[in-house]
C-alpha positions in Angstrom: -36.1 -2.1 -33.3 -32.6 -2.2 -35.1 -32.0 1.5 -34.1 -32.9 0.4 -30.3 -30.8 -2.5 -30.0 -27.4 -0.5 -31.4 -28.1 2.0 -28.9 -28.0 0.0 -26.3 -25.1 -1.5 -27.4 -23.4 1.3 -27.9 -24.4 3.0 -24.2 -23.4 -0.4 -22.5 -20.2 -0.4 -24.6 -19.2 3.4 -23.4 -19.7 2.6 -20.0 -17.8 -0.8 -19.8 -14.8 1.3 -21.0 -15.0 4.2 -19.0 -15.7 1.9 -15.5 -12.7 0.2 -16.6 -10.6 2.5 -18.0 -11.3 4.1 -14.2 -10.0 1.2 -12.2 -7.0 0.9 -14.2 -6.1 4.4 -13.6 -6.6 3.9 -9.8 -4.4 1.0 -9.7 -1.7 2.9 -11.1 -1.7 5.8 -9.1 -1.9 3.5 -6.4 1.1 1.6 -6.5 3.2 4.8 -7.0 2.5 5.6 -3.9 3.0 2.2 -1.9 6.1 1.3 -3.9 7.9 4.9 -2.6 7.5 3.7 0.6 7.8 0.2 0.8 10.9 -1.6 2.5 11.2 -5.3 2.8 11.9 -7.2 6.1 12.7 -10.7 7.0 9.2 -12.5 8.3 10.8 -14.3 10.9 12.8 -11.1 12.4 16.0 -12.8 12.1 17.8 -9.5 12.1 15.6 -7.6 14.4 13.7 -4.6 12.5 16.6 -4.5 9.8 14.9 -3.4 6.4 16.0 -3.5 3.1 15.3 -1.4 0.1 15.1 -3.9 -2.4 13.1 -7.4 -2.5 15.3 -10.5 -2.0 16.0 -13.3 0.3 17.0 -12.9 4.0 20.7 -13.6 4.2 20.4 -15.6 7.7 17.3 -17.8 7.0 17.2 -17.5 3.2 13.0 -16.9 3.7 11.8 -14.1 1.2 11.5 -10.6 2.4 8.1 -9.2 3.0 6.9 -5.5 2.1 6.6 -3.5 4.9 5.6 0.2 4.9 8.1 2.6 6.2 6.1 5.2 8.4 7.5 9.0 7.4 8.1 9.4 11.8 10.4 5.9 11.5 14.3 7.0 11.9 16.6 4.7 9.1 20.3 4.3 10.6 22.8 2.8 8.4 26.4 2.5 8.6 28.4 5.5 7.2 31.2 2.9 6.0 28.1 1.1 4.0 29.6 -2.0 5.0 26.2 -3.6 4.4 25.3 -1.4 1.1 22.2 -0.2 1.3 21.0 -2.2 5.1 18.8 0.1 7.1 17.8 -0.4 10.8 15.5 0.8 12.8 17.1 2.2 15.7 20.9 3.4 16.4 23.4 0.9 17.2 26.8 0.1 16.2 27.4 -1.9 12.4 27.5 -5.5 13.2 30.5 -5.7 10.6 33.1 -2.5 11.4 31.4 -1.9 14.5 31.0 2.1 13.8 28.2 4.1 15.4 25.2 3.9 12.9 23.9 7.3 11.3 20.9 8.5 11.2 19.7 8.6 7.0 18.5 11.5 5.9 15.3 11.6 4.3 16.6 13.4 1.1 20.3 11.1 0.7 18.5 7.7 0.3 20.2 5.2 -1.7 17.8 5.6 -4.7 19.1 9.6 -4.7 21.7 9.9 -7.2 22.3 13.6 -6.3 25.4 14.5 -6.4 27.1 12.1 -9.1 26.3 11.2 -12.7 26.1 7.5 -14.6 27.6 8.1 -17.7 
């Protein structure tokens, strides 16, 4: 009877770790993916469909910013002057700050790239 009950144990032990040793390695996998192509955007569309690449606050309404996946077909424009840092709009236009044409990002020279120069 001894010999019964520790195998039992034992079988519902194994599988309570590998069932969650299996969601915790989905989860991880998962928010690789969503955080690569997440870009945060005022809730309240103060600035139109301006995104950001990092979490904060919106700088006209001071609400929190709101993920928002970026679509691979979505075009970013930014200013070349980076007058805004790293401020990404939706469609062409001119900066609202130096008023230059905005330029279309490409897909390999985003901000988070550091190609090109080294941190020392």
């Amino acid at each position: 009877m001894n010999k019964l009950k520790m195998i039992l144990v034992m079988a519902i032990a194994i599988f309570s770790f590998s069932a969650a040793d299996a969601q915790t390695t989905k989860k991880k996998s998962k928010t690789k993916k969503e955080t690569a192509a997440t870009h945060y955007q005022c809730p309240m569309k103060c600035e139109g469909e301006k995104t950001y690449h990092k979490n904060g606050k919106c700088p006209v309404c001071n609400m929190q910013l709101k993920a928002v996946k970026a679509s691979a077909e979505t075009a970013a424009y930014q200013c070349p002057m980076k007058c805004e840092a790293d401020k990404t709009y939706a469609s062409a236009g001119k900066c609202p700050v130096c008023k230059m044409n905005l330029t279309k990002m490409d897909a390999k020279k985003t901000p988070d790239n550091h190609e090109g120069h080294n941190h020392k």
